[in-house]
C-alpha positions in Angstrom: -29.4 -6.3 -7.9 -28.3 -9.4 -9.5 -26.6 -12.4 -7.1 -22.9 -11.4 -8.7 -23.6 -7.6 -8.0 -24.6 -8.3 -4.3 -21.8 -10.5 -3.5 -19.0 -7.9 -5.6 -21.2 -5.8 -2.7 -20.7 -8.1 0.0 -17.5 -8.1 -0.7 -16.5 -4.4 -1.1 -17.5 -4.1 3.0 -15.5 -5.8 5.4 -16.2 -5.6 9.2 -13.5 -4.2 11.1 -11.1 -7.3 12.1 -13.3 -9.7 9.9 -9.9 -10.1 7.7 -7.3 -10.0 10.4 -4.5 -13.0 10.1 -1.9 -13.8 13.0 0.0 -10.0 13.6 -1.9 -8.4 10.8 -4.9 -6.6 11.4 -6.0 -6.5 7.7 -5.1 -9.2 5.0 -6.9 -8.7 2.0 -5.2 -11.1 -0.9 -6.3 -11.4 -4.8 -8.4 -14.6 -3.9 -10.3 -12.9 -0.3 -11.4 -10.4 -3.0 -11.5 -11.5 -6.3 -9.5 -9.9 -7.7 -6.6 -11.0 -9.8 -3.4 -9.2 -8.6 -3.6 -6.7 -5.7 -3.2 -7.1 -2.3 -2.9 -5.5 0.9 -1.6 -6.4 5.0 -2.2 -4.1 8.0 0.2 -4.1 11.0 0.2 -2.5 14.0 4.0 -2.7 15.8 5.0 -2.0 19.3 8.7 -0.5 19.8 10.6 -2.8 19.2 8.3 -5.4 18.0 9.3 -8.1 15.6 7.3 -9.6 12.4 8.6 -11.8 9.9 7.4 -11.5 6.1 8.1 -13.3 3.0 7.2 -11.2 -0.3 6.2 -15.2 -2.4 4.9 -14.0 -5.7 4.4 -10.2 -5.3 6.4 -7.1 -4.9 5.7 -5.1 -1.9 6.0 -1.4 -0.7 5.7 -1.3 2.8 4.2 2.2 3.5 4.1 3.7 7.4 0.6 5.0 8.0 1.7 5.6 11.8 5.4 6.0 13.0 7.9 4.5 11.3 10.0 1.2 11.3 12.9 -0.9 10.2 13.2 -3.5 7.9 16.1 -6.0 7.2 16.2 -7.7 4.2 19.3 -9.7 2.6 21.6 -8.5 5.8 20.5 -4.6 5.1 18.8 -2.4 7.7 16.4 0.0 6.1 15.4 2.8 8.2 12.0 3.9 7.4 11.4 7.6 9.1 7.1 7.2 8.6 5.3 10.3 9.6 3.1 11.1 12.6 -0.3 10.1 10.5 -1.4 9.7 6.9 -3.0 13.0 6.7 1.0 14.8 7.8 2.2 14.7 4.4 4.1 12.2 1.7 6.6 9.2 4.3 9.3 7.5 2.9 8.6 3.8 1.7 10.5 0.9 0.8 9.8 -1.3 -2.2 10.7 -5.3 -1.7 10.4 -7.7 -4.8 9.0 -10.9 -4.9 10.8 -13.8 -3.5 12.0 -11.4 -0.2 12.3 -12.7 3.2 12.2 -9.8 5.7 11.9 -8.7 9.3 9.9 -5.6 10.0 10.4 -3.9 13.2 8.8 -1.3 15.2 10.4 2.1 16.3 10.7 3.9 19.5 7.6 6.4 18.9 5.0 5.8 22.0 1.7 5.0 19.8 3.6 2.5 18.1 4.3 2.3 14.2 1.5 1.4 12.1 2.4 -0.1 8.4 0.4 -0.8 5.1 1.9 -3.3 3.0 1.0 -2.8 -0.7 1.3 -5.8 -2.9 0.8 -7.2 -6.3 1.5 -10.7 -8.3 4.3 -10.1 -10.1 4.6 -12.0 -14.0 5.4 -15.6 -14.0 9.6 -15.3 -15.0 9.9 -11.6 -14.5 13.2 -10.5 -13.2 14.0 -9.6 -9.7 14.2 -6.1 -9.7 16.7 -4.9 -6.4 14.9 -3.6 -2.9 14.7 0.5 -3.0 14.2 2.6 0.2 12.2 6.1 -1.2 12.4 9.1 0.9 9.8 11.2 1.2 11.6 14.4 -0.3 11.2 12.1 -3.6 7.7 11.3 -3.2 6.0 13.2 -6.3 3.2 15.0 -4.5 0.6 16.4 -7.3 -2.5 18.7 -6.9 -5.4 17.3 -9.4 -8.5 19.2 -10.5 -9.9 22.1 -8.9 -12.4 23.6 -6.5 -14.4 21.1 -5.1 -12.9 18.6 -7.4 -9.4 19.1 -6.4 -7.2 16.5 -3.8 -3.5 16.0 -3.5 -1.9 12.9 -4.6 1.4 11.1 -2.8 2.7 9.1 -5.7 4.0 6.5 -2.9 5.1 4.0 -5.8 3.4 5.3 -9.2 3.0 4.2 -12.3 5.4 6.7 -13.5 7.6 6.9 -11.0 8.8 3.5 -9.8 10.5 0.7 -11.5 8.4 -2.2 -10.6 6.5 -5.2 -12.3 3.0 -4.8 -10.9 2.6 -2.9 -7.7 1.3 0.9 -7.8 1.0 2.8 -4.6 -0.8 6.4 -4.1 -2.3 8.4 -1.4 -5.4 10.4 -2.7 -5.4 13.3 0.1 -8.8 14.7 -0.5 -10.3 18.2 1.2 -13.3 18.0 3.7 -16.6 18.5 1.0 -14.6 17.6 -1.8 -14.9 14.8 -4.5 -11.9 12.5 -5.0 -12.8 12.6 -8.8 -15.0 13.5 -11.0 -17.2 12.2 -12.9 -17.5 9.4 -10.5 -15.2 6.5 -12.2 -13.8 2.8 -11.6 -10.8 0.9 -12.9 -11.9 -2.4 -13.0 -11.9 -3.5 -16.7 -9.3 -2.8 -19.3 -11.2 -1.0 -22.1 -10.0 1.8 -24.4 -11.4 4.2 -21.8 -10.4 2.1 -18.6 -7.2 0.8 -17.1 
């Protein structure tokens, strides 16, 4: 293993809380993990519980993984239903641009709300697209392969089917024994055969 291949692995396997900021218990950003756009917060919120975010240079979809929340950005109270658990079935998300000031707020369920906050650096002079609230009965939900190959997919924010600069969200749902993909792949170079 060469010393760049063993820190890329050093770095691919984070201790739980080793990356836990103020309220969040994960912050991952482009320079934690070398990479050169993507981020990603975790944040566990009481009822009623109060945490202030600021978008700065990336777009956002805050996802509920537990729960759900509210959000108010620009004056606007977004109501975010969330779902009892990831594995329950597409939620509704909400998509922020960059440059957003917001206050997320726990709900009223008992275990709490928890929230994944997607992110990614949006182009230097790129427009500020408007803040969109997606319900889950919109979500694109997609069966891929088959037999042992197959998994569901939650386009959360796709490629395909979100206006925004940067920032692509999905939830890979993948059957006990199965493989996510295959053959076994990775996106981390653009090539003709990699994006």
């Amino acid at each position: 293993m060469t010393a760049r291949s063993a820190a890329d692995a050093a770095r691919c396997h984070l201790p739980a809380g080793s990356t836990a900021q103020g309220p969040y218990d994960v912050v991952i950003t482009p320079a934690s993990a070398g990479w050169g756009h993507s981020s990603l917060r975790v944040l566990d919120l009481a009822a009623s519980q109060e945490v202030e975010l600021d978008t700065g240079d990336s777009e956002v979809v805050v996802v509920p993984l537990r729960g759900g929340a509210s959000v108010l950005v620009d004056g606007a109270e977004h109501a975010l239903a969330g779902r009892p658990g990831p594995f329950a079935g597409p939620t509704d998300v909400l998509y922020l641009p960059q440059g957003t000031p917001a206050v997320l707020r726990g709900t009223g369920a008992p275990e709490g709300s928890r929230l994944a906050l997607a992110g990614a650096v949006v182009p230097a002079g790129a427009e500020r697209l408007p803040v969109r609230h997606v319900p889950a009965a919109q979500v694109p939900v997609e069966l891929r392969g088959a037999g042992r190959c197959s998994r569901e997919v939650h386009e959360l924010a796709g490629a395909g089917t979100s206006a925004a600069h940067a920032v692509i969200v999905v939830e890979v749902v993948t059957p006990a024994g199965n493989w996510s993909s295959y053959p076994p792949h990775k996106h981390d170079t653009a090539t003709e055969h990699e994006s």
